[in-house]
C-alpha positions in Angstrom: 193.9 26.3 59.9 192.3 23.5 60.0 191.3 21.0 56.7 187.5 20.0 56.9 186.6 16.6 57.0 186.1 14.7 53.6 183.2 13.0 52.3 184.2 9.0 51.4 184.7 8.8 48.1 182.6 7.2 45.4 184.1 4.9 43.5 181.1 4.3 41.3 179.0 5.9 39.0 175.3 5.2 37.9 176.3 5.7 34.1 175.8 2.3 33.4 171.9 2.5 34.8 171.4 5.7 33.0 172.3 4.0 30.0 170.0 0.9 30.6 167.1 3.6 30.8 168.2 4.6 27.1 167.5 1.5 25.7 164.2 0.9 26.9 164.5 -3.0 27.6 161.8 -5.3 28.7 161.3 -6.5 32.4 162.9 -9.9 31.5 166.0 -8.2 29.8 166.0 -5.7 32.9 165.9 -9.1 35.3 168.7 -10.0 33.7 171.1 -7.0 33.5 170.3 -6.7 36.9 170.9 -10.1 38.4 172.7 -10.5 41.9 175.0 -13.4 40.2 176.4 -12.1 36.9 178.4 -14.0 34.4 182.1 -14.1 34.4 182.6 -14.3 30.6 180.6 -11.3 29.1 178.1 -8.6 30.3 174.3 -8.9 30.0 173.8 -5.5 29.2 176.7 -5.7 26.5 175.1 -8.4 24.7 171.6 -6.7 24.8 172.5 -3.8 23.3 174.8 -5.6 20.8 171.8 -7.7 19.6 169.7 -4.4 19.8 172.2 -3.1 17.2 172.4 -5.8 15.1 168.5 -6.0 14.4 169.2 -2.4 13.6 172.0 -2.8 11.1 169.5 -5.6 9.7 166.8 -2.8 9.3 169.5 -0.2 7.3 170.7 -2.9 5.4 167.1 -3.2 4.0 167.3 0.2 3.0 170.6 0.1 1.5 169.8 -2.4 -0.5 166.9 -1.1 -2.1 169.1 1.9 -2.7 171.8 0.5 -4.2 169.3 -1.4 -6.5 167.5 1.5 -7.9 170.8 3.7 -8.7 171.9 0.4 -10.9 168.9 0.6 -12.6 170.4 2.0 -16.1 172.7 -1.2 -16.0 169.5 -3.1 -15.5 168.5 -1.7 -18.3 170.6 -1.9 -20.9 171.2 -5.9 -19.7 167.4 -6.0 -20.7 167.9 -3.5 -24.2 170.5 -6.4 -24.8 168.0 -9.2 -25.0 165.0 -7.0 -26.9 167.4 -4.8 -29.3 165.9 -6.3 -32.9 162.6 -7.2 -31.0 159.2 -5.1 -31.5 158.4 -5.2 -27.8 160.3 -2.5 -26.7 158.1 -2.1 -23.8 159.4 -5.1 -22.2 162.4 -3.1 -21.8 161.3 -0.9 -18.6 159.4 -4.4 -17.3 162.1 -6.9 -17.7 164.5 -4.3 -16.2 162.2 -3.5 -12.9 161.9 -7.4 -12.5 166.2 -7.8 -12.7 166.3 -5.0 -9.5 163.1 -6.5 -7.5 165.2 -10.1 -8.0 168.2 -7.9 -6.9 166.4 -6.7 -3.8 164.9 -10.1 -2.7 168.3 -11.8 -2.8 170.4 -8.9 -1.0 167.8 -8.9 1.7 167.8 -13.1 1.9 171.9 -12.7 2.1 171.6 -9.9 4.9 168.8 -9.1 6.7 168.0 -12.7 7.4 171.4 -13.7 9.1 171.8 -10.6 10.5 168.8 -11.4 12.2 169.1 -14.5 12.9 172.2 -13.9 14.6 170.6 -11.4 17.1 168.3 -14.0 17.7 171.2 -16.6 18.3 173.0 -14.2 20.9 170.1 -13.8 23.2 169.1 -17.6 22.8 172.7 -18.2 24.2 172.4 -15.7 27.4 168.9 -16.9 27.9 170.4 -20.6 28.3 173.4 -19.1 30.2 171.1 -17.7 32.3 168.4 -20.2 33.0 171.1 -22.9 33.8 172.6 -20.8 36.8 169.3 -20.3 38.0 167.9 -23.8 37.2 164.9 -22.6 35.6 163.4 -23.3 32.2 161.6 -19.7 31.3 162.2 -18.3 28.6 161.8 -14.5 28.7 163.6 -13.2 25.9 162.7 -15.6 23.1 159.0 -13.8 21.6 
């Protein structure tokens, strides 16, 4: 019997384009993923899809926040019943308690959502320069 002959074998997969399809990146991010002369220190893709996450982390957190606010609303409440007990504006109870969660909310987003945004920004700022000073160019396609 004889053994047919055997294809080469492939020692690489496209999983890695497949999954830059998934992420649907711009033409600039794409120019960069792609590029002939990577960096030795960390993947392009990597850090794309890293700062991709982080922005969305940034979004959730928003949403936790606002969450988190409103089920502490009874202990917003009775901090307010606390102030107005002996008082004949009773109404002020609901108002002063609303305004302790919406000061709540502001301040959770200000500590979150703007670092964590900021430090997406940050990562792609660093690749961009990374990049344009291997290629000796000053474009900037990834800072909108």
């Amino acid at each position: 019997m004889e053994v047919p002959k055997q294809d080469e074998p492939i020692n690489e997969y496209g999983e890695e384009e497949m999954e830059v399809e998934n992420y649907d990146f711009s033409d600039e991010e794409l120019k960069i993923i792609g590029d002939d002369n990577p960096p030795d220190f960390y993947d392009p893709f990597e850090v794309l899809k890293l700062s991709r996450w982080i922005e969305l982390a940034a979004k959730a957190m928003i949403g936790f926040i606002i969450v988190s606010a409103l089920l502490n609303f009874s202990t917003s409440r009775n901090i307010s019943l606390s102030y107005f007990a002996g008082s004949p504006y009773l109404f002020l109870i609901n108002i002063v308690a609303f305004l302790i969660i919406a000061t709540n909310i502001a301040i959770g987003v200000l500590l979150t959502y703007v670092p964590l945004k900021a430090l997406s920004r940050i990562l792609r700022i660093l690749m961009q320069m990374e990049f344009n000073s291997r290629k000796g160019t000053q474009s900037n396609p990834l800072i909108e």
